[in-house]
ZANUMAR-716873 format. One record per residue (C-alpha): residue number from 1; x, y, z; chain. Coordinates in Angstrom, 3 decimals. Each point is the difference from the previous one (the first is absolute). Last residue first. Layout:
BEGIN
{NUM {X Y Z} "A"} ...
This chain:
BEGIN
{424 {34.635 183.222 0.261} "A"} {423 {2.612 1.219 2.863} "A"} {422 {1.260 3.845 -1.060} "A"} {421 {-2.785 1.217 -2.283} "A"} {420 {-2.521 -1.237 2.495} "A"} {419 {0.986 1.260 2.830} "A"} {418 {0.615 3.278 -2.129} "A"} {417 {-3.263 0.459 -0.767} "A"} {416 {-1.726 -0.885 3.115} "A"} {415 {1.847 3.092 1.887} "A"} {414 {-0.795 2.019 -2.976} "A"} {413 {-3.447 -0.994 0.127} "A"} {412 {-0.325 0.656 4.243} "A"} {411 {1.569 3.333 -0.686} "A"} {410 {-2.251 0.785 -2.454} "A"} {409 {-2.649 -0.284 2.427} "A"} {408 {1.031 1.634 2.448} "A"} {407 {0.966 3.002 -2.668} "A"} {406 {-3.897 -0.335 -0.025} "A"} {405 {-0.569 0.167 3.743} "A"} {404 {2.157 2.946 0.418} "A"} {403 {3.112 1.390 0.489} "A"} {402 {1.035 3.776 -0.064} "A"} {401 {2.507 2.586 -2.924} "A"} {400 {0.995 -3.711 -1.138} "A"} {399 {3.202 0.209 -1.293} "A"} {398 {1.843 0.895 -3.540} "A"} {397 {1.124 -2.408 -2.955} "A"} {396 {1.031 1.619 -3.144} "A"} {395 {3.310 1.382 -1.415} "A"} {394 {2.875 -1.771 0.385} "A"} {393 {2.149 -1.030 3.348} "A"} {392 {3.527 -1.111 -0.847} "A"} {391 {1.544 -3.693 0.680} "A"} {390 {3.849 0.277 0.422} "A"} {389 {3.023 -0.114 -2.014} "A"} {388 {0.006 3.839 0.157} "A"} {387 {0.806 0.368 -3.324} "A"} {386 {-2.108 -3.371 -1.440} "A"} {385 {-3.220 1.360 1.566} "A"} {384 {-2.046 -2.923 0.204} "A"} {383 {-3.494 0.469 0.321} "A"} {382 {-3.015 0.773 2.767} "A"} {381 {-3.372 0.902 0.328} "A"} {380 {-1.803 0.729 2.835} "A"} {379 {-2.844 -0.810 2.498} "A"} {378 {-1.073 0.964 3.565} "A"} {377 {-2.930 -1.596 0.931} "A"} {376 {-3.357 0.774 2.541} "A"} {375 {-2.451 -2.862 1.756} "A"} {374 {-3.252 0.697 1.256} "A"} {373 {-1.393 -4.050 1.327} "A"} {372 {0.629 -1.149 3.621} "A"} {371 {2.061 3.322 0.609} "A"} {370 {3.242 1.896 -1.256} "A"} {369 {0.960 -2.769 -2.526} "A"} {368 {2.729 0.385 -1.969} "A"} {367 {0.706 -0.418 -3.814} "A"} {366 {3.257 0.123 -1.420} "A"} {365 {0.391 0.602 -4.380} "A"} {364 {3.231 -0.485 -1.429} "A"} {363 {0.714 0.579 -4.067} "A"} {362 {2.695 -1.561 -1.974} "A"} {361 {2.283 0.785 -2.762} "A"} {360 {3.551 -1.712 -0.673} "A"} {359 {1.881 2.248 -2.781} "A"} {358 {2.603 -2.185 -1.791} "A"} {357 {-1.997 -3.440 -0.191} "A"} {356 {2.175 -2.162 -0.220} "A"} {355 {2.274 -1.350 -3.498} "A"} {354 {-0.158 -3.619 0.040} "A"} {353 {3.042 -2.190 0.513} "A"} {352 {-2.712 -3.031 0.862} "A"} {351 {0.853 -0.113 3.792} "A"} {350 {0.587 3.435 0.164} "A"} {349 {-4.041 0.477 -1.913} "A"} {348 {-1.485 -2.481 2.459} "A"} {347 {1.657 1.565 2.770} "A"} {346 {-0.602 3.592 -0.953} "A"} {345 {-4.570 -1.138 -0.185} "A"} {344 {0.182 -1.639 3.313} "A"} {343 {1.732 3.344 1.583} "A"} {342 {-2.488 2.089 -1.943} "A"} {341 {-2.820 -1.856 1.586} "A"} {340 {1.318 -0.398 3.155} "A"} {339 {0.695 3.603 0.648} "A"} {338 {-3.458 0.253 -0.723} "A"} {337 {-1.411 -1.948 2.516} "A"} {336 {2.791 1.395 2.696} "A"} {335 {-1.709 3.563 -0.987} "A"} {334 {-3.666 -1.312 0.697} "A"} {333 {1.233 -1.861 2.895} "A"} {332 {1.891 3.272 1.577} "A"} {331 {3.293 1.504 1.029} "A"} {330 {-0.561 3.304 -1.328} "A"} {329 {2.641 0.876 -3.085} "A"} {328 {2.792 2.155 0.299} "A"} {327 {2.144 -3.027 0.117} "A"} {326 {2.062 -3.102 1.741} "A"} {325 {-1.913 -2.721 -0.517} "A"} {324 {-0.614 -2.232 3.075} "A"} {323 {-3.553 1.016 -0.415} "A"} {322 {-0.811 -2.119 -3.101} "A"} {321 {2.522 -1.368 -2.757} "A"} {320 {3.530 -0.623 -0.289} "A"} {319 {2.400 -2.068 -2.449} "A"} {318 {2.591 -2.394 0.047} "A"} {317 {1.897 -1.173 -2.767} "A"} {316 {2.833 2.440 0.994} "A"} {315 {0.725 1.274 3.073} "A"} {314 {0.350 3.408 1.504} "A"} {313 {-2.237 2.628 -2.329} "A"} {312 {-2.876 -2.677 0.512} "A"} {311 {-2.187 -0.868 -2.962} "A"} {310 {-2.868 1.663 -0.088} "A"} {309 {-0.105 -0.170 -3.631} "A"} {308 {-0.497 3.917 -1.422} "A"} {307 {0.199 1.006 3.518} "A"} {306 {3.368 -0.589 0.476} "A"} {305 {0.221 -1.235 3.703} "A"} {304 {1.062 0.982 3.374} "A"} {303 {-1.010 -2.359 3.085} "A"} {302 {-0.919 1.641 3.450} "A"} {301 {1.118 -0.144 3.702} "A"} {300 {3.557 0.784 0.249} "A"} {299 {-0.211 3.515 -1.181} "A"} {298 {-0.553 -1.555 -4.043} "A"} {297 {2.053 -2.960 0.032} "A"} {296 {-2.329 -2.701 0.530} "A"} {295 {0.698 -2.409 -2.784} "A"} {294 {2.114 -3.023 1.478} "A"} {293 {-2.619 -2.164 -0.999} "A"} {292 {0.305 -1.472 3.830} "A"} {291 {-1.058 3.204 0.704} "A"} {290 {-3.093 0.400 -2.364} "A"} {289 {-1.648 -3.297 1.463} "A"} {288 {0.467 1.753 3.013} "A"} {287 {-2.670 2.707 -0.267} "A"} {286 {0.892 3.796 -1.233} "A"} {285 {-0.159 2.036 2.841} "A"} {284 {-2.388 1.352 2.262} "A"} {283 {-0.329 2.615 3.231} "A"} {282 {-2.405 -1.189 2.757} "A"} {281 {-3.818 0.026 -0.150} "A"} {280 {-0.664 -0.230 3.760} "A"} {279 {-3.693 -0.934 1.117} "A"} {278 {-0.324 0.292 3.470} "A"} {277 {-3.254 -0.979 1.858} "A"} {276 {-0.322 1.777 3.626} "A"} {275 {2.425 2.192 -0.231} "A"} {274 {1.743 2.201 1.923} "A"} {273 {1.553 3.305 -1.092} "A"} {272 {3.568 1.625 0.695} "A"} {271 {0.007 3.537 -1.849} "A"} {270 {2.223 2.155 -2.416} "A"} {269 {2.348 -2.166 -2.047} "A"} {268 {-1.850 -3.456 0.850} "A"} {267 {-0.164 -2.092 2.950} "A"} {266 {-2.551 -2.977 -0.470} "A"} {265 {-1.083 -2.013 3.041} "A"} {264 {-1.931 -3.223 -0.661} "A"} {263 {0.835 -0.880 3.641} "A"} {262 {2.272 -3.114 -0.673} "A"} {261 {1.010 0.954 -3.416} "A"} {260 {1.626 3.320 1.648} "A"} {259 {0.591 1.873 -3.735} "A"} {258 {2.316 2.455 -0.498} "A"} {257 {1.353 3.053 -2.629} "A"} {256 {-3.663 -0.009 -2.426} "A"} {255 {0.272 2.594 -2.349} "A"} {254 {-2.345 3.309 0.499} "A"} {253 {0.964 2.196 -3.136} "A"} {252 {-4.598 -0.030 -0.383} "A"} {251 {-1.999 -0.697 3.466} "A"} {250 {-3.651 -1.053 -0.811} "A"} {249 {-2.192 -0.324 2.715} "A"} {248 {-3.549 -1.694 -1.720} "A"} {247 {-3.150 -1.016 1.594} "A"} {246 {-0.991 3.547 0.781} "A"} {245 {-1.775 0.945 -3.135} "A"} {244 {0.155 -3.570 -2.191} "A"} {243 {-2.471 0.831 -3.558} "A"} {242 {0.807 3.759 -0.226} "A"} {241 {3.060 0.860 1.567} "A"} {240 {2.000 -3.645 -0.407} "A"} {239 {-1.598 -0.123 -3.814} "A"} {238 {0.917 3.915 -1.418} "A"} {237 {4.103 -1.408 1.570} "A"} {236 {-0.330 -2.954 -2.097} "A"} {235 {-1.216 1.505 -3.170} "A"} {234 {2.316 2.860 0.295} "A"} {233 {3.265 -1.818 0.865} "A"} {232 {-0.872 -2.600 -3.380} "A"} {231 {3.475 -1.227 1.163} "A"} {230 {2.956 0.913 2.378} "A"} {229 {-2.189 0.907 2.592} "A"} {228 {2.540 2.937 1.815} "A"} {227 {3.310 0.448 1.616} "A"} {226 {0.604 -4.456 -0.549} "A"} {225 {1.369 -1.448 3.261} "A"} {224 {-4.252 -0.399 0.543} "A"} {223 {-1.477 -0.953 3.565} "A"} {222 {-3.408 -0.404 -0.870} "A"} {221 {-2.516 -0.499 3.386} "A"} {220 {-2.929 -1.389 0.335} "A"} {219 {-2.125 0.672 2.352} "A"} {218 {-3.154 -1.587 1.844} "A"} {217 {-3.480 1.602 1.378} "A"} {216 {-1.581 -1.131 -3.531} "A"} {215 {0.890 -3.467 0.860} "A"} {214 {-2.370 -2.356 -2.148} "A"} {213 {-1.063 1.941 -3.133} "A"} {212 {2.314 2.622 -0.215} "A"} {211 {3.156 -1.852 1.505} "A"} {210 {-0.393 -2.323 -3.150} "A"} {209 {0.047 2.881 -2.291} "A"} {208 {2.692 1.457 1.591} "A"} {207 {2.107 -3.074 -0.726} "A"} {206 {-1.444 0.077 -3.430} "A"} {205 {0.887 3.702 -0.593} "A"} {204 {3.298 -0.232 1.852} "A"} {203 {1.207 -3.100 -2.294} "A"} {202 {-0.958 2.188 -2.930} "A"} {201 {2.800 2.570 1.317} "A"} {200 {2.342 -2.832 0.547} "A"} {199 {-0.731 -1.481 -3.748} "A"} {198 {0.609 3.193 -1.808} "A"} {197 {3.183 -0.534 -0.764} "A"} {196 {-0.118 -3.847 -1.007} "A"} {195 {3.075 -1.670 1.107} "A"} {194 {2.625 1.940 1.702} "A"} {193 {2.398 3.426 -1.229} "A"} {192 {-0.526 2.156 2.725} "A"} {191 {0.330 0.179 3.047} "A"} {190 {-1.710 -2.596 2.426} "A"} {189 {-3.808 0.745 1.381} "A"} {188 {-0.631 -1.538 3.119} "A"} {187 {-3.788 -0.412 1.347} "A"} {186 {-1.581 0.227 3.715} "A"} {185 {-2.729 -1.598 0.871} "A"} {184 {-1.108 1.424 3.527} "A"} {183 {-3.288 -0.589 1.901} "A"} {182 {-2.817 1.049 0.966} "A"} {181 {-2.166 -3.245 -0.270} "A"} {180 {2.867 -2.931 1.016} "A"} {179 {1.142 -1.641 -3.579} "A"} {178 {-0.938 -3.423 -0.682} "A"} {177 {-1.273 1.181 -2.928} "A"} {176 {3.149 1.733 -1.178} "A"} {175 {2.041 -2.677 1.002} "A"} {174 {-2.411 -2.461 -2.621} "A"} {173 {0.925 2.590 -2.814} "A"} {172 {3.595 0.182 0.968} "A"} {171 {0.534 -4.091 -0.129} "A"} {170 {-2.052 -0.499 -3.062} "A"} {169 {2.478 2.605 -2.045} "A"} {168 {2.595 -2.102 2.089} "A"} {167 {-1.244 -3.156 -1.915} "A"} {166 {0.198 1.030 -2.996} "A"} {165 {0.238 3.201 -2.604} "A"} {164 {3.699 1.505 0.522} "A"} {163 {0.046 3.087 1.876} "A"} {162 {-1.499 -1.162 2.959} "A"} {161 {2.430 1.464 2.202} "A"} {160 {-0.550 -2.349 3.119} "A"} {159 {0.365 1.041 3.224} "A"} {158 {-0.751 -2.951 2.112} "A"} {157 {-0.008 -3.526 -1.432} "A"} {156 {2.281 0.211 -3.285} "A"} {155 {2.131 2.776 0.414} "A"} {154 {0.121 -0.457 3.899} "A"} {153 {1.100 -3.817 -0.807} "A"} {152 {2.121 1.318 -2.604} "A"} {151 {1.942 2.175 2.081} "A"} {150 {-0.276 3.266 0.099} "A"} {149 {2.054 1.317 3.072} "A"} {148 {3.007 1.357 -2.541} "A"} {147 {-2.152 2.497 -1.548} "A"} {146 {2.081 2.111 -1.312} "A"} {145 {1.364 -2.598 -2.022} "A"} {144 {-3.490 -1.259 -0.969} "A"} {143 {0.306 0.534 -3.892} "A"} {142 {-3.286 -2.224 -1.598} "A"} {141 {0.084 -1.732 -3.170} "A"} {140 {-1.361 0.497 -3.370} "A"} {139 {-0.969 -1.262 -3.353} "A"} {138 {2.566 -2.229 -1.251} "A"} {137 {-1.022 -0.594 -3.267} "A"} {136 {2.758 -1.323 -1.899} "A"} {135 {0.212 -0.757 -3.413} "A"} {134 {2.897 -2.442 -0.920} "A"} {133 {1.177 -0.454 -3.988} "A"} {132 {1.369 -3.003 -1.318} "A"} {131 {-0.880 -2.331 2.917} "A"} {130 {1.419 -3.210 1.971} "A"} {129 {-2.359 -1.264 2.611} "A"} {128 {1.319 -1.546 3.220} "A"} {127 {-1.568 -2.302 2.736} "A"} {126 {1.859 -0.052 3.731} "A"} {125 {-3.429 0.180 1.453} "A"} {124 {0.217 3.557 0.654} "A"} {123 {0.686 0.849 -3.411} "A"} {122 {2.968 0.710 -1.945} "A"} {121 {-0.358 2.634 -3.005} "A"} {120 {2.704 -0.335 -3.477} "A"} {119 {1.448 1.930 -2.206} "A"} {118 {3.238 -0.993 0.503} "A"} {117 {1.662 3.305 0.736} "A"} {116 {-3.268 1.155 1.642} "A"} {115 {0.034 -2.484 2.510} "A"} {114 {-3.105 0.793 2.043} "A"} {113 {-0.306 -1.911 3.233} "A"} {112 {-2.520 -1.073 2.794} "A"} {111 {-3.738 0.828 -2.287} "A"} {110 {-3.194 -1.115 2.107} "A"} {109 {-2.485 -2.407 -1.545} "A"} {108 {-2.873 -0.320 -1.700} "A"} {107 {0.924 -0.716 -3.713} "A"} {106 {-2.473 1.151 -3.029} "A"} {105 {0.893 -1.807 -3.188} "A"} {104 {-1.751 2.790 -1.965} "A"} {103 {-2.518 -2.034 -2.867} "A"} {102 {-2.238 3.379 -0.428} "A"} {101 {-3.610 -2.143 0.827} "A"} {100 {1.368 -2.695 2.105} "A"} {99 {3.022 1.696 1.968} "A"} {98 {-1.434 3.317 -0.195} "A"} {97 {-3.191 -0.417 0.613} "A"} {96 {1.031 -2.232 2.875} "A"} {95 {1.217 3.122 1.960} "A"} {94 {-2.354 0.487 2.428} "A"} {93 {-1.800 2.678 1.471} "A"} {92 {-0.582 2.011 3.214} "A"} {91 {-1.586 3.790 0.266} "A"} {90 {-2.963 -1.385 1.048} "A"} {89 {0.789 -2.570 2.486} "A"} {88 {2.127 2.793 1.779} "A"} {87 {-3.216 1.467 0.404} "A"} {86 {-1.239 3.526 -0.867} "A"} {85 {-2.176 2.729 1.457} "A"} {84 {0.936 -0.649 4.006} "A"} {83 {1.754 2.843 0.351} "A"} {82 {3.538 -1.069 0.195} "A"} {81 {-1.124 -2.789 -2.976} "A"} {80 {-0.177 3.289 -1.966} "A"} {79 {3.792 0.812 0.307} "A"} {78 {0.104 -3.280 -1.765} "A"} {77 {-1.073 1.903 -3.582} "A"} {76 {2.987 -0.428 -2.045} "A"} {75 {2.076 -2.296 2.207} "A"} {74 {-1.017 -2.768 -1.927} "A"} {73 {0.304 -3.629 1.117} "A"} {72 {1.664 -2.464 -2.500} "A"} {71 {0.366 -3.675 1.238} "A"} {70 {2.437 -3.005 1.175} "A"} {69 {2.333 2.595 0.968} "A"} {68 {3.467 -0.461 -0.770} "A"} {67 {0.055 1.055 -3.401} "A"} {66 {2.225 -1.804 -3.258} "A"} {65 {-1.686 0.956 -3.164} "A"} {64 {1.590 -2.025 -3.183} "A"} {63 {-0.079 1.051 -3.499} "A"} {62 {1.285 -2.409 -2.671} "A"} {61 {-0.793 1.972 -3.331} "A"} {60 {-1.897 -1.781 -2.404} "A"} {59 {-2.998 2.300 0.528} "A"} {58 {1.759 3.127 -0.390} "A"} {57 {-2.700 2.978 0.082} "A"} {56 {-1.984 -1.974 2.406} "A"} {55 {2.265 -1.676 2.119} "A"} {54 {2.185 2.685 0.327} "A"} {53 {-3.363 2.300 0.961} "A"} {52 {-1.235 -2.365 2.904} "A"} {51 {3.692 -0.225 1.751} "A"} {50 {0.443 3.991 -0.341} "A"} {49 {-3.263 0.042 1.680} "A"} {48 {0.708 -2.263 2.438} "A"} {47 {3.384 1.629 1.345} "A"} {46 {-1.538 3.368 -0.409} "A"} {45 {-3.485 0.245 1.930} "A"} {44 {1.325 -3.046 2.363} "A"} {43 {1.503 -3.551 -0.769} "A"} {42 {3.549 1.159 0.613} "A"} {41 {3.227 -2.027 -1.741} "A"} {40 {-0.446 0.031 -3.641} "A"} {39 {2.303 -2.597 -1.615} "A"} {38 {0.086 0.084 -4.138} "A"} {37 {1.215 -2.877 -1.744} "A"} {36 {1.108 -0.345 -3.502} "A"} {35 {-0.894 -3.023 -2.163} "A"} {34 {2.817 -0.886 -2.581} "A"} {33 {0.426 1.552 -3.244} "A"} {32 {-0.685 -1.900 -3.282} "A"} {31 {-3.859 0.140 1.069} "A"} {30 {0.023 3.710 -0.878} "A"} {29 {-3.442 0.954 0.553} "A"} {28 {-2.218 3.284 -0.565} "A"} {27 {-1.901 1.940 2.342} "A"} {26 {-2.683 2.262 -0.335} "A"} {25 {-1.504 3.562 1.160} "A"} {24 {2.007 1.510 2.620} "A"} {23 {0.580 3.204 -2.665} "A"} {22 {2.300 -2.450 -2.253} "A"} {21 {0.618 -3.330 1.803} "A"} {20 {3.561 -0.667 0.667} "A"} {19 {1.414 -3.656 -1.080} "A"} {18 {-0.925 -3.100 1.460} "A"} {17 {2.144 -3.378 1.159} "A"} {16 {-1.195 -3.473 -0.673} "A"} {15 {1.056 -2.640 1.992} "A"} {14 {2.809 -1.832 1.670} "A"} {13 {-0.371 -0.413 3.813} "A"} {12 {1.281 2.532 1.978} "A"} {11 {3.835 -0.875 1.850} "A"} {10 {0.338 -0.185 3.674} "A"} {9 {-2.922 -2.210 1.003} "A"} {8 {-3.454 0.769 1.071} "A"} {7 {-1.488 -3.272 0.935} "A"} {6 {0.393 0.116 4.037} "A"} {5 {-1.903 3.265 -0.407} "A"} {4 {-3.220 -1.560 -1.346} "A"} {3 {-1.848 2.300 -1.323} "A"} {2 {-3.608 1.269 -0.242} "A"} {1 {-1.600 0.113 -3.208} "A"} 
């Protein structure tokens, strides 16, 4: 149901409580207690999930999603609107399956304030929600301070970075048709860690793709702070010789130092190059939701959290999920899906003085598309390792040794997959 913010007072209506389900599986009430409440803030691959799964392994829990965008648009697989293979219409949905079907009280608007000493989130309308326990789900932001000439208007209408699904994605596809024949793009890889490794590198396929089949005299041109591909390097690299000879420059320990926004000029470590369409990726940080959480304290830009509850190392009641984690694990949907999962599952059991789960196991699987249709994937497993206080790669997983049609394939079920496990 959606819900009215005006109505959300201080205090949670009485009502039944639940205790921990054993193995996820049931949940049991304790109408003596009063109703608990449970504010997600981030409607993406964690913030909804985690939403979804309280609801449905604690129905009588009071669960509340609070997102500023009116709907869900997956990055997973918008590096193929760049080449014309997907539409932004395509990777869009909804969330009324999980107001009418899952009963979230879902909340568009955008968070102001987050009192953690009294439990409570303001909004931008001046509304308030008290909680028990917070998830946030910040996702990221972008780090422009050496980049001083970015404003938003150039961010927004010129050189977009396109690295959340939307209307810049839209922006650098139509650039690149309006592109003169010959020409430059030119592409800006940050250093490492950023959301989804391998999605530069895909980016390049798709890009190179386009250039392929309707400016084959054109170049593009990777710029990459990184000293090599930092994921699925073989896959990638096989792709650019075989698939995109002479559409590709790629210049590895090359960070961007300048940028004329006038001209499109980019100077970088070793070279001054102009562009024609610029598509800088800058550096990332956890988003903002997670600084007025007061959880970033990991080298100013990401949250640290015990992985057995992803609840953040810095402030109590409030816990962590998706790429603003601080980890060794990739910054991507599948993992943020996951994280949500065992985050939903700790909060039902801390709210119910339920033992957790002492080992948290997961798996990651990312898919990426080096054409219209071959796809390869890089997959592993991962669980807590209670030394190191950390998540551990296990045995299993691997990469694709090359991409092709049917890995296409099971990228496109995967990709439906988890749509669907996180909104219906």
């Amino acid at each position: 149901m959606a819900l009215n913010r005006r109505k959300l007072i201080k205090t949670a209506a009485a009502a039944g409580s639940l205790a921990m389900f054993p193995s996820l599986g049931f949940s049991v009430s304790t109408p003596e207690r009063r109703q608990q409440r449970v504010v997600v803030i981030g409607g993406g691959f964690a913030g909804a999930t985690a939403a979804k799964y309280l609801k449905m392994w604690a129905p009588n829990l009071d669960v509340v999603m609070v997102e500023k965008n009116a709907q869900f648009v997956s990055c997973p697989q918008s590096n193929l609107v760049l080449s014309g293979n997907r539409t932004l219409q395509q990777l869009t949905s909804d969330y009324q399956a999980l107001s009418s079907r899952h009963d979230v009280k879902t909340v568009q608007a955008t968070v102001t304030a987050i009192d953690s000493d009294k439990q409570l989130v303001r909004l931008d309308d001046g509304a308030e929600i008290t909680y028990d326990r917070l998830i946030v789900a910040p996702g990221v932001d972008f780090i422009y301070d050496d980049l001083p000439m970015f404003t938003a208007d150039i961010i927004n209408n010129k050189i977009p970075h396109a690295w959340k699904a939307g209307p810049q994605t839209q922006l650098l596809y139509d650039q690149l048709k309006a592109m003169r024949q010959g020409g430059n793009v030119v592409m800006t890889i940050p250093a490492a860690p950023f959301r989804c490794p391998p999605g530069p590198y895909e980016r390049a396929c798709q890009i190179a793709l386009f250039l392929k089949q309707h400016n084959p005299k054109a170049k593009l041109i990777i710029l990459d702070a990184n000293g090599t591909i930092i994921s699925k390097r073989a896959l990638f690299s096989g792709v650019w010789e075989t698939d995109y000879p002479g559409l590709i420059d790629y210049y590895p320990s090359n960070a961007v130092e300048s940028i004329d926004v006038n001209n499109l000029t980019v100077e970088s470590a070793f070279d001054t190059i102009e562009a024609d369409v610029l598509n800088v990726i800058p550096p990332q940080k956890a988003g903002k939701v997670a600084e007025l959480a007061g959880v970033i304290n990991v080298d100013k830009r990401w949250c640290a959290v015990d992985f057995q509850t992803y609840e953040s190392t810095q402030v109590k009641r409030v816990h962590v999920i998706g790429d603003a984690v601080a980890s060794k694990l990739p910054k991507s949907g599948h993992i943020a899906n996951s994280q949500a999962k065992v985050c939903a599952a700790a909060v039902i059991a801390l709210l119910t003085e339920q033992p957790v789960e002492a080992e948290p196991l997961f798996g990651n699987t990312c898919y990426s598309f080096v054409d219209a249709d071959k796809a390869g994937h890089v997959a592993a497993v991962f669980r807590y390792n209670k030394q190191d206080g950390d998540m551990a790669v296990m045995p299993g997983g691997g990469i694709s040794a090359s991409a092709t049609e049917l890995e296409g394939r099971f990228a496109d079920a995967w990709a439906k997959n988890i749509w669907s496990d996180i909104l219906d």
